[in-house]
C-alpha positions in Angstrom: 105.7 93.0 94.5 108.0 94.9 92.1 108.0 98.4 92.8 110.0 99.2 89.2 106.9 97.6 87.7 104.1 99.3 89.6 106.1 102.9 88.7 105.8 101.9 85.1 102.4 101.4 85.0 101.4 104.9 86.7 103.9 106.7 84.1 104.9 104.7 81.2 103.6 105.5 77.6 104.6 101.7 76.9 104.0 98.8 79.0 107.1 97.1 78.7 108.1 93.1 78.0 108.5 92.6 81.8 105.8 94.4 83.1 103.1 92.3 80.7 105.2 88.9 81.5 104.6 89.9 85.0 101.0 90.5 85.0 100.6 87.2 83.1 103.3 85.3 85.3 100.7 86.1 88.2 97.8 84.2 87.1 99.4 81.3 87.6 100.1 81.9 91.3 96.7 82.0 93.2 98.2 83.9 96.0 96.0 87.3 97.3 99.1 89.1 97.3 100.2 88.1 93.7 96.4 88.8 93.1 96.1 92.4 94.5 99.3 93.4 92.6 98.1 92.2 89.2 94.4 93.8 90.1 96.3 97.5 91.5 98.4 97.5 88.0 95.4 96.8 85.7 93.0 99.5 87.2 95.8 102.2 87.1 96.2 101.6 83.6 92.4 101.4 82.9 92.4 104.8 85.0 94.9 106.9 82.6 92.9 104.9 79.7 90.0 106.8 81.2 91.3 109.8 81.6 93.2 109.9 78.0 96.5 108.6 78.1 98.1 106.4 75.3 99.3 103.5 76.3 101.1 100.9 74.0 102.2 97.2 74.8 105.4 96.3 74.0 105.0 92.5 73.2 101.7 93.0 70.4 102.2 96.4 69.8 99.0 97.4 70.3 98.1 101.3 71.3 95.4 100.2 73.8 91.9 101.7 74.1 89.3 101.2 76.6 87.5 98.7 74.9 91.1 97.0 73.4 92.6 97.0 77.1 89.0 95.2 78.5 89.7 92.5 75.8 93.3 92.0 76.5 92.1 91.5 80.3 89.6 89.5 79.9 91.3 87.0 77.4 94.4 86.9 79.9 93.2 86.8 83.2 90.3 85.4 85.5 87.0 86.3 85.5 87.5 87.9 89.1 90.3 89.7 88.3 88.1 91.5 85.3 85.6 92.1 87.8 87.3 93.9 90.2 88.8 96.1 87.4 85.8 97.0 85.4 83.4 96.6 87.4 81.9 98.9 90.0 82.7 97.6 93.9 79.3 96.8 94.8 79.0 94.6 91.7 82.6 93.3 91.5 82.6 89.5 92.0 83.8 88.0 94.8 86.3 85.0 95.3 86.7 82.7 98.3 90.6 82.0 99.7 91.9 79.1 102.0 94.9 79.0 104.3 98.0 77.6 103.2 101.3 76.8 105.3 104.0 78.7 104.0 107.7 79.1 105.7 106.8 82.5 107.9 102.7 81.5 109.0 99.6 80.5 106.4 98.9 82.2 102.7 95.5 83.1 101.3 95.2 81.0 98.4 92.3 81.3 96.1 89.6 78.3 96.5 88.6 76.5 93.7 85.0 76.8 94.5 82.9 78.8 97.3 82.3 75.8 98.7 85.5 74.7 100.1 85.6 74.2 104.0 87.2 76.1 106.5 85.8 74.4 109.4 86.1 70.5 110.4 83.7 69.4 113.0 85.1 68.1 116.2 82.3 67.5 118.4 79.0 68.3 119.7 78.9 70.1 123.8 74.9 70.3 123.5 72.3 71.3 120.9 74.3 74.9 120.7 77.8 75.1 120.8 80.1 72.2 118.6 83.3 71.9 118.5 85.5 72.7 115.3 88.9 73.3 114.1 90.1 75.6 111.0 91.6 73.2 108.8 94.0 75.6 107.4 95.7 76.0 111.0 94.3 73.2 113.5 93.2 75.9 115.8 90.2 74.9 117.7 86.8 77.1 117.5 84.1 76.5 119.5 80.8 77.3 117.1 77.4 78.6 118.1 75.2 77.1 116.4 72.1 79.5 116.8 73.8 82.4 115.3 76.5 81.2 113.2 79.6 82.9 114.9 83.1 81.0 116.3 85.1 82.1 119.1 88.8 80.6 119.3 88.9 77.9 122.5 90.9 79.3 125.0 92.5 76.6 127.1 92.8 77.9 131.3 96.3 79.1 130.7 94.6 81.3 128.3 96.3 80.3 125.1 94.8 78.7 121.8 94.4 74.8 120.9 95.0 72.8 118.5 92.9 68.8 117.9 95.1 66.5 117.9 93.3 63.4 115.9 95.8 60.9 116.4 95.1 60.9 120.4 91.3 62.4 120.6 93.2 65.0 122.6 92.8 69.2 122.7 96.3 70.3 123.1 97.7 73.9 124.2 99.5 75.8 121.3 
């Protein structure tokens, strides 16, 4: 993201106007890239809050402490987000994303729920194997049904496929 910003939050005694406007300007993007940034900017500052450092924000002039800066992140940003910065890994909760079209290939958007789809179904080939497609790109899958797993369908030119529903048709990407 902005590499001015990420510098100020590894050295800065004051977290300026920008930087918090930033962090907060995130949460309303649900983009993993947008998410990582905001999530590598609040541990480093919870890191040198660890380790001693005083660290004052600009816009409510607070001097933060450990327990001030947890507050200040919980009250401003999602309950993953506080997770993955206070919490150890193993315990960190975890968030589901979904494929997006965007101008140079797909973005991981956050899901609303764990329970969004990735897979449509297509079509059954036998008590085993069905037919699906990743509705964030079309691409067809074919899943085995015993064990859970999905390999792309490779057409005989040996190059992926997308459904086509208007025609019933499996075409060549």
């Amino acid at each position: 993201m902005n590499q001015e910003l990420y510098n100020e939050a590894t050295q800065s005694n004051v977290l300026s106007r920008q930087l918090i406007s930033t962090l907060l300007e995130c949460m309303e993007y649900n983009s993993i890239s947008f998410i990582n940034w905001s999530v590598d900017v609040l541990r480093i500052i919870r890191t040198r809050l660890d380790r001693g450092d005083r660290i004052t924000d600009e816009v409510s002039g607070i001097t933060y402490t450990n327990d001030t800066f947890y507050e200040f992140v919980k009250k401003n940003f999602s309950s993953y987000i506080t997770s993955q910065v206070f919490d150890a890994p193993g315990k960190a909760e975890k968030v589901y994303f979904s494929l997006s079209r965007c101008e140079d290939g797909y973005n991981l958007i956050m899901a609303d729920s764990p329970k969004n789809k990735t897979f449509s179904w297509i079509s059954s080939l036998s008590e085993r194997f069905s037919l699906v497609q990743m509705i964030g790109t079309g691409i067809v899958y074919v899943k085995d049904v015993r064990n859970d797993s999905y390999q792309p369908f490779i057409s005989s030119n040996g190059k992926f496929c997308r459904y086509d529903q208007e025609t019933g048709h499996i075409v060549e990407v």
